[in-house]
LOTOR-957397 format. One line per field, with one value per residue (C-alpha): x, y, z; residue in three letters; chain; residue number from 1. Coordinates in nm, 2 decimals. Example, Ala and Ser with C-alpha at 12.3 -4.5 7.8 and 13.67 -1.06 7.14 Angstrom:
2
u c(1.23_1.37)
v c(-0.45_-0.11)
w c(0.78_0.71)
residuo c(ALA_SER)
cadena c(A_A)
num c(1_2)
//
This chain:
312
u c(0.86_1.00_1.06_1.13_1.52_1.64_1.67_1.32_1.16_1.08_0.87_0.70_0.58_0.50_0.27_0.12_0.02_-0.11_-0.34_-0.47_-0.51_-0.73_-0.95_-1.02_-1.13_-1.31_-1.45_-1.70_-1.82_-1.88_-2.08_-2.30_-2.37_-2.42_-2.65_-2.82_-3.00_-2.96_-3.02_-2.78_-2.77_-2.60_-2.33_-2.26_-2.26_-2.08_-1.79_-1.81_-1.71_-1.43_-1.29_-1.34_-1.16_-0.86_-0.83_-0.84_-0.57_-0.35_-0.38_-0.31_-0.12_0.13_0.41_0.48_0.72_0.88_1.02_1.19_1.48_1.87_1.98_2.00_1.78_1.51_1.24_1.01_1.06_0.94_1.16_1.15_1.13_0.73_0.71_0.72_0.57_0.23_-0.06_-0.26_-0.39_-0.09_0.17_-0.03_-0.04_0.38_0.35_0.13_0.35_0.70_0.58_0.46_0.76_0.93_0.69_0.76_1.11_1.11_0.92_1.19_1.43_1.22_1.11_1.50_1.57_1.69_1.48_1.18_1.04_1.02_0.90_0.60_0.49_0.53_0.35_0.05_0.04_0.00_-0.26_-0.45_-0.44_-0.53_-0.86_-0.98_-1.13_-1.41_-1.63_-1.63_-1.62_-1.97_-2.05_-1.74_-1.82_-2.19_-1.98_-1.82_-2.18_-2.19_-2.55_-2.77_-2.82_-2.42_-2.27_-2.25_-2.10_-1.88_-1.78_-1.70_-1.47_-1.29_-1.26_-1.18_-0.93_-0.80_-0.74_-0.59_-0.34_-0.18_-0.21_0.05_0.23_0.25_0.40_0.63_0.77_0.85_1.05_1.22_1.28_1.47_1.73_1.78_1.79_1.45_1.49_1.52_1.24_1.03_1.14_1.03_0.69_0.61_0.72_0.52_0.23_0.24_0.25_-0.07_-0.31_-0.29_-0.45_-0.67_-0.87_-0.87_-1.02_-1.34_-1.49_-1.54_-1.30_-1.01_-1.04_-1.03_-0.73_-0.56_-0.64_-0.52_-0.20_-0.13_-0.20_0.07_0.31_0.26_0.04_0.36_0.46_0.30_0.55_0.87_0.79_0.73_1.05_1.26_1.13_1.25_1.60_1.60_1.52_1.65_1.53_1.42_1.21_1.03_0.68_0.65_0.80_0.56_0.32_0.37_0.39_0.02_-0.12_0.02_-0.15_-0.49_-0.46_-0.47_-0.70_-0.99_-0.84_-0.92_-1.30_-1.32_-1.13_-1.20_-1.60_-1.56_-1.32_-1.61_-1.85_-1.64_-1.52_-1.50_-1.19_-1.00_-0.98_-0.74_-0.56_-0.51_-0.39_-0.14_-0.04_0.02_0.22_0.47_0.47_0.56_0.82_0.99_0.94_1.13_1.41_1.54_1.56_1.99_1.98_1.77_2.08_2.34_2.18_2.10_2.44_2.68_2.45_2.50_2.27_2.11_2.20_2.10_1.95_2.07_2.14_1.98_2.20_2.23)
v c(0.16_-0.06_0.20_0.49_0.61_0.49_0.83_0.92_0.60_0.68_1.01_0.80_0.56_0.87_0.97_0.64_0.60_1.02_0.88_0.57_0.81_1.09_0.81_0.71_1.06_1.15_0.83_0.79_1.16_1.14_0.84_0.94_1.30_1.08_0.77_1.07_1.28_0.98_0.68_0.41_0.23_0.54_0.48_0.15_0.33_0.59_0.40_0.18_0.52_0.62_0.23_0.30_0.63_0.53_0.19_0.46_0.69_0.36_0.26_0.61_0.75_0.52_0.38_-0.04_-0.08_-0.38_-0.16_0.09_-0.19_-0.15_-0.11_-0.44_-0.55_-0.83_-0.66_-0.98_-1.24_-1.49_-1.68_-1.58_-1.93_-1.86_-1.51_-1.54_-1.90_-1.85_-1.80_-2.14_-2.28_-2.47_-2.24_-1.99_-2.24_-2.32_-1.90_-1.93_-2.22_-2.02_-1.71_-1.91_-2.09_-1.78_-1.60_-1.91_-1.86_-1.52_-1.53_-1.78_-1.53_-1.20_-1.41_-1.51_-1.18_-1.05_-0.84_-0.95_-1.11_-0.83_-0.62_-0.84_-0.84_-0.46_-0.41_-0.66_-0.56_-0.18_-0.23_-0.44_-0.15_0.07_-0.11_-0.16_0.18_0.18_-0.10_0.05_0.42_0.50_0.30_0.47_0.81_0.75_0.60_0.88_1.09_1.22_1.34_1.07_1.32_1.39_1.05_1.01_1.36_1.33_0.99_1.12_1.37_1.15_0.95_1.25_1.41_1.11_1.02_1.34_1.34_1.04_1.16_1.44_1.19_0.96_1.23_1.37_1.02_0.94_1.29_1.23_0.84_1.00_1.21_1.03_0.64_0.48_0.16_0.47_0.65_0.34_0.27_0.61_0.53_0.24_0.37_0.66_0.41_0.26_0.54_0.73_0.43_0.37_0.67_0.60_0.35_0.63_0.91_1.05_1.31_1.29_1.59_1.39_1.07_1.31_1.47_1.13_1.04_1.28_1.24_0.92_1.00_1.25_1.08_0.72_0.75_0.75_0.38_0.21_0.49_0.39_-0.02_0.04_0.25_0.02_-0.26_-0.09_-0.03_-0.42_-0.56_-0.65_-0.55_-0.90_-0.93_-0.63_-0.76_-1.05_-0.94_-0.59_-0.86_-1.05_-0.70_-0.66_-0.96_-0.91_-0.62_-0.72_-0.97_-0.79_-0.52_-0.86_-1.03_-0.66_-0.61_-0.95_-0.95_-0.60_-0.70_-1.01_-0.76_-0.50_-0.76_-0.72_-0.36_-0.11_0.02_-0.36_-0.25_0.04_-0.15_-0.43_-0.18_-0.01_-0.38_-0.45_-0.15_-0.29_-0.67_-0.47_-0.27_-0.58_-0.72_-0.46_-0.42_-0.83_-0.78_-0.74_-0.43_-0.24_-0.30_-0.19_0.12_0.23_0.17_0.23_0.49_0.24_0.32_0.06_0.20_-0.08_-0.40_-0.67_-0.99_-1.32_-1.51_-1.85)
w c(-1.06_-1.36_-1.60_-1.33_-1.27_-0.93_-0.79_-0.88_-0.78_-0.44_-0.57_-0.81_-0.56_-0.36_-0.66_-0.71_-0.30_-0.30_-0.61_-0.43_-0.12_-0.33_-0.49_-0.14_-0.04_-0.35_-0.45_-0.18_-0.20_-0.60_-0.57_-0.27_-0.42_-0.79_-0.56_-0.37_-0.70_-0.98_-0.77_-0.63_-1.04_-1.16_-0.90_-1.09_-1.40_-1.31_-1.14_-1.49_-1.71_-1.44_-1.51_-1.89_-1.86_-1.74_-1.96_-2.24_-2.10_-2.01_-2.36_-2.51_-2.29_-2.14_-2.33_-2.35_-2.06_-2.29_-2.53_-2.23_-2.19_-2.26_-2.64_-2.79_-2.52_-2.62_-2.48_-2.45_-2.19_-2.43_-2.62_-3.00_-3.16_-2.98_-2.96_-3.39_-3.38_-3.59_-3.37_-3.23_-2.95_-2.86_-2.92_-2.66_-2.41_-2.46_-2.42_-2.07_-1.97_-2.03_-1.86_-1.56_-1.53_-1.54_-1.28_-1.06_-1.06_-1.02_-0.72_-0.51_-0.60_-0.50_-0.16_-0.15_-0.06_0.21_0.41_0.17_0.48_0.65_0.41_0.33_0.68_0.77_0.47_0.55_0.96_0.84_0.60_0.86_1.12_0.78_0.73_1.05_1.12_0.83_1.04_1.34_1.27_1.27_1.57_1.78_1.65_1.81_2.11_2.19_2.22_1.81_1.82_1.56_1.28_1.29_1.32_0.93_0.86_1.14_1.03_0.67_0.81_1.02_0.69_0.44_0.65_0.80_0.39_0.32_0.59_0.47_0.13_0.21_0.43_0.13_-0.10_0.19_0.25_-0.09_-0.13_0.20_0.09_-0.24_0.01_0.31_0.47_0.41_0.70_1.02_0.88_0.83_1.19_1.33_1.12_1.27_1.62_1.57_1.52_1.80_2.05_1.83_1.81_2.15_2.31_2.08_2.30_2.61_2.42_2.54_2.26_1.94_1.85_2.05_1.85_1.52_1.62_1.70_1.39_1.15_1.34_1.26_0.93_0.88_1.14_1.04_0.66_0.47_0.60_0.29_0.08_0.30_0.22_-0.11_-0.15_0.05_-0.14_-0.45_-0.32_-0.30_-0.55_-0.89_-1.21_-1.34_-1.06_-0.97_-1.15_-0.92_-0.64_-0.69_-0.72_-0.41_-0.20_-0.36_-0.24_0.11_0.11_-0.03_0.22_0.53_0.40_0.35_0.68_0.88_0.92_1.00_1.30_1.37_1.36_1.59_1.85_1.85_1.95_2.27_2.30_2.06_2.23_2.19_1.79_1.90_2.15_1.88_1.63_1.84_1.91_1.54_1.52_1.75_1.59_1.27_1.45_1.59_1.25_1.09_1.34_1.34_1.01_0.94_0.70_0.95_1.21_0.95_0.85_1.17_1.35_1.03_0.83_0.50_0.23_0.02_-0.32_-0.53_-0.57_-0.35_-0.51_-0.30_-0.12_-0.11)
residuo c(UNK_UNK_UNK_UNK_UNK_UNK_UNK_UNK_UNK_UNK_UNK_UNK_UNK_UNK_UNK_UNK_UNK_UNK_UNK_UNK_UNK_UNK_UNK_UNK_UNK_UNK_UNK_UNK_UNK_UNK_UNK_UNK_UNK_UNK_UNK_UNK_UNK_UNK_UNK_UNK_UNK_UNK_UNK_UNK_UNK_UNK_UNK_UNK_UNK_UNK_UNK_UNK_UNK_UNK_UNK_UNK_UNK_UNK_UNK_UNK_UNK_UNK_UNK_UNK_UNK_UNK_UNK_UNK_UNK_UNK_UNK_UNK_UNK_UNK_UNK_UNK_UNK_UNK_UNK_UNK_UNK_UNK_UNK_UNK_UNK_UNK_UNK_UNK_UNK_UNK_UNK_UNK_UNK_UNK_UNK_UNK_UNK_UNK_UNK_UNK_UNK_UNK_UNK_UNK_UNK_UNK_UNK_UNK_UNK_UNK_UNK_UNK_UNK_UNK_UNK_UNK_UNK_UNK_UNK_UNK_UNK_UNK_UNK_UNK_UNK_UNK_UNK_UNK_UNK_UNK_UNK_UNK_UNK_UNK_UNK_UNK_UNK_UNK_UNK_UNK_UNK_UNK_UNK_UNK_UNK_UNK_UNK_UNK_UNK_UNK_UNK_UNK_UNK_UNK_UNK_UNK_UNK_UNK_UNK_UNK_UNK_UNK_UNK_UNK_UNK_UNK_UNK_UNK_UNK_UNK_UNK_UNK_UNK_UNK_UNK_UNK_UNK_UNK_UNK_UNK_UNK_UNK_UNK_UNK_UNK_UNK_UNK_UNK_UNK_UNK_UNK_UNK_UNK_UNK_UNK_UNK_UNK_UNK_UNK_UNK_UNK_UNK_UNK_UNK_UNK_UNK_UNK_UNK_UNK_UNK_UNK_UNK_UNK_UNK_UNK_UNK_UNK_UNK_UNK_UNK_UNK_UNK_UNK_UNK_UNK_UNK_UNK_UNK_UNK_UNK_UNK_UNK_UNK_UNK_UNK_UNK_UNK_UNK_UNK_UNK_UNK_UNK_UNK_UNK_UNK_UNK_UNK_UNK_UNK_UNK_UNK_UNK_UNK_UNK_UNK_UNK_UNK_UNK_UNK_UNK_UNK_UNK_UNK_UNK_UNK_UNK_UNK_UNK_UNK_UNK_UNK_UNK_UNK_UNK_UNK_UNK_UNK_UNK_UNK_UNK_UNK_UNK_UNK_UNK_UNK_UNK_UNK_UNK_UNK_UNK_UNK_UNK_UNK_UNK_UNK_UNK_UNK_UNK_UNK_UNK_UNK_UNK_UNK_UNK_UNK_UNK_UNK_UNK_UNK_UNK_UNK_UNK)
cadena c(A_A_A_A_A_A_A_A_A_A_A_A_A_A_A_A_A_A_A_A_A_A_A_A_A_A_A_A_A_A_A_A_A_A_A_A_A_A_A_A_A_A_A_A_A_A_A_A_A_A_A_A_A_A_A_A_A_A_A_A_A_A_A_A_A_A_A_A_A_A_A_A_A_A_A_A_A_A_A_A_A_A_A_A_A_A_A_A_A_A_A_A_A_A_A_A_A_A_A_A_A_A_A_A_A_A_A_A_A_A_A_A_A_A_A_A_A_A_A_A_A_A_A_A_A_A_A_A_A_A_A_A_A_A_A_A_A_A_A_A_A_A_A_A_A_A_A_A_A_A_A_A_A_A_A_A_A_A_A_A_A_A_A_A_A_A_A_A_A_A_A_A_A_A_A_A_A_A_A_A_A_A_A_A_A_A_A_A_A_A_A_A_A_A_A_A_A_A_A_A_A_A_A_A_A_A_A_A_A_A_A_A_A_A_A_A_A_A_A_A_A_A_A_A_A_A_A_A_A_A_A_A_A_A_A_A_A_A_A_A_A_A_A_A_A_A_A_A_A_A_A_A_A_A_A_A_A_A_A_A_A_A_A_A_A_A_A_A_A_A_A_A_A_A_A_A_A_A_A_A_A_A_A_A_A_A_A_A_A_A_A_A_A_A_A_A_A_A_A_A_A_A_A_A_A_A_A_A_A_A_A_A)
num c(1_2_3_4_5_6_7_8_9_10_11_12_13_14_15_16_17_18_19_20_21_22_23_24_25_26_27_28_29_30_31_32_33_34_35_36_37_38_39_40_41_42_43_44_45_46_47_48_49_50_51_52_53_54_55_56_57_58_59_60_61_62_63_64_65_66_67_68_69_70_71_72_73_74_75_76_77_78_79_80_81_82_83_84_85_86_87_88_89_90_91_92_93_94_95_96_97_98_99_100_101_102_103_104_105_106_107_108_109_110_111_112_113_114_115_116_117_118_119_120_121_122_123_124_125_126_127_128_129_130_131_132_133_134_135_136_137_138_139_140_141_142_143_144_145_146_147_148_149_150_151_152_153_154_155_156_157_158_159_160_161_162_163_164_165_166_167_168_169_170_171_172_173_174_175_176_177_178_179_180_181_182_183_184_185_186_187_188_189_190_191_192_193_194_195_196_197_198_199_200_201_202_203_204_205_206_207_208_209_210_211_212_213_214_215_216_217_218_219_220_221_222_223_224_225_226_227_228_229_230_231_232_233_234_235_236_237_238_239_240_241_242_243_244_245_246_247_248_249_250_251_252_253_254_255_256_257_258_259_260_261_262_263_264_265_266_267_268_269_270_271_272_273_274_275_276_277_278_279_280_281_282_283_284_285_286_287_288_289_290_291_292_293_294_295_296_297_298_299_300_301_302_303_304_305_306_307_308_309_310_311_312)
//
């Protein structure tokens, strides 16, 4: 996203999210075909060599973002006097301590932003509703009257093409997101959403929760796209590491705060989980909508063309 041209960053994010998407799909089949005929150990080992293989292409591959600034540019972020100080112990701690200094200030600013509120808890509501099928899918799938000996195949292609729908959300968002207004079609997202998860706690076959599902993939799979896009649009160049950084956490955070509530709400009703979701939808849509920018682009049709500077 740092080293990406403005008009292209929105398909590059695209990229990145359909990459995240296929890993889901194709992860879990390699390593149960790989745990099924060489044991569950050569799943570890496995997954090991995929981590080893793309350190190596990272390292050949990819060039060192620092040297991708302006002409004339310093390229570093720390200061020369200890960027050439000889190496020791204390001049790597002065290093540690300038760079988190730094970070730290970077981060008021990115949080300082406006509409970074709103984007941080879009992005953390979505990835909750996100995570909070894998706990309960097997147990809804046998729910819903899924024969025994079908329940994990069926779950698996709830889950593959559930993954692959949003994969071609993903990359149809970002390409959209590069063309027209991201905040109305991160509102149509989110509305879209809400009116899909819902059903979801009235269906009564298997097939009907499937179809549900694959629809809010392709209808509401490509919200993670839009936030990430939109996120882009406002931020400046100094801070896009941290504030990248921040949007990360938010969403690690509510894929690890997810299964638990989704577990203790199944203790209760499967069907709550759903209910909850679609409810979460609508927070995030409210969320989105009080947010000023949201208003101006939707009334006036102003696009966001380029980082916003924070406001006092």
């Amino acid at each position: 996203v740092t080293v990406t041209p403005p008009s292209r960053a929105s398909i590059a994010i695209a990229l990145l999210q359909g990459a995240q998407i296929l890993g889901t799909i194709a992860g879990p089949v390699s390593a149960g075909f790989i745990a099924d005929h060489y044991g569950l150990r050569a799943s570890f080992f496995t997954g090991a060599a995929v981590v080893a293989v793309g350190f190596f292409s990272l390292l050949v591959l990819a060039d060192d973002d620092r040297a991708m600034g302006a002409p004339g540019e310093d390229p570093s972020p720390v200061k020369p006097e200890l960027r050439l100080a000889p190496p020791s112990v204390g001049n790597v701690l002065k290093r540690i301590w300038h760079g988190a200094r730094d970070g730290m200030r970077d981060l008021r600013l990115a949080i300082a932003l406006p509409g970074f509120g709103s984007i941080l808890g879009a992005l953390f509501l979505t990835q909750m509703v996100d995570r909070s099928y894998g706990p309960i899918l097997p147990l809804f799938v046998a729910h819903l009257g899924t024969p025994d000996n079908q329940v994990a195949s069926f779950s698996g292609l709830v889950v593959s093409l559930g993954a692959a729908s949003m994969g071609v959300s993903a990359g149809l968002g970002g390409v959209v997101a590069s063309r027209w207004r991201v905040y109305p079609l991160l509102v149509a997202s989110l509305v879209a959403g809400f009116f899909l998860c819902a059903p979801m706690a009235l269906v009564e076959t298997p097939m009907q929760f499937l179809v549900l599902r694959v629809l809010i993939g392709l209808f509401a799979g490509g919200t993670v796209t839009l936030i990430m896009s939109l996120a882009n649009t406002r931020i400046p160049s100094a801070s896009k590491g941290t504030a990248f950084g921040v949007i990360s956490s938010a969403t690690l955070l509510g894929t690890s705060i997810s299964p638990l509530i989704t577990g203790a709400l199944a203790g209760f009703d499967l069907r709550l989980v759903f209910g909850l979701n679609s409810l979460l939808y609508l927070i995030a849509l409210l969320w989105v909508l009080r947010s000023p920018q949201v208003v101006a682009q939707i009334a006036v049709g102003a696009v966001a063309s380029g980082p916003v500077e924070p406001t006092d």
